[in-house]
N, C-alpha and C positions, 0 to 999 in steps of 0.2 A: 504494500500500500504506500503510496505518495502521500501526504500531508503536506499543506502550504497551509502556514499562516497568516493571514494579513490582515488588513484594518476595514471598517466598514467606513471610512475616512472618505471612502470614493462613490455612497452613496448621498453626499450631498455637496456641491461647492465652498469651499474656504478659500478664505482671501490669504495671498501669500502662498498657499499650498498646492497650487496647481499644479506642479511637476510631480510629487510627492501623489495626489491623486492619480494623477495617469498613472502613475507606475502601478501602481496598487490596480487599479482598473484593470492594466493589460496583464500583471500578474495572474488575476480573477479568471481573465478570460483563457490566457494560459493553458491553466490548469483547468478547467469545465472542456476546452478543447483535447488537451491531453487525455483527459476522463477516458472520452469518448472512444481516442483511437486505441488505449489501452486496456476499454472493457472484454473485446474478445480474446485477447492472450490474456487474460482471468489477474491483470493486476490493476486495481482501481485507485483512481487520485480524486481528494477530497481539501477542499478549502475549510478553513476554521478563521471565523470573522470573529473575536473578542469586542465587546460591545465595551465600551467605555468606561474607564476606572479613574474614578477622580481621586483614587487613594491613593493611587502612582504619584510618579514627579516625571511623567512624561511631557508633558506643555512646557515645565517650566525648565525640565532639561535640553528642550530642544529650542528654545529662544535662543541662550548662548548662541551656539552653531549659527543662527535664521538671521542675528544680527550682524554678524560679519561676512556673511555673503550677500546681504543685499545693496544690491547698486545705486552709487549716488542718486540717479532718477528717481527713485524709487521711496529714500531717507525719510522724507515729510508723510506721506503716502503711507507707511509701513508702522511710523511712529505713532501715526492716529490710530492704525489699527490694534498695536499694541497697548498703547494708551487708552483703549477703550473695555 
């Protein structure tokens, strides 16, 4: 059996996260395609969507990183969304 974990992050748009969404997206799709070609030689692939835990320090760990690659263009724009 496959297992992919990923986020349900890419069922709804977020600001800032858009690349991070595709990927999760095309991961999903991926693996649901994978599924399919690897049901008749009898090995199945399955996605696992964890639903939101605000007990983590996932949001707040990953600002670090989000603040230093966003582009000058971007600064004001990023700031109010953070700040919000």
């Amino acid at each position: 059996m496959i297992v992919n974990v990923t986020s349900t992050v890419m069922y709804r748009p977020l600001t800032l996260l858009s690349v991070y969404s595709a990927s999760k997206a095309a991961v999903n799709m991926f693996t649901e395609s994978l599924a399919l070609e690897l049901e008749p030689l009898g090995v199945r692939a399955r996605i696992v969507l964890p639903e939101r835990a605000p007990q983590t320090r996932f949001g707040e760990n990953a600002q670090t990183p989000m603040h230093s690659a966003i582009p000058e263009a971007y600064a004001a724009f990023a700031k109010r969304m953070f700040d919000s």
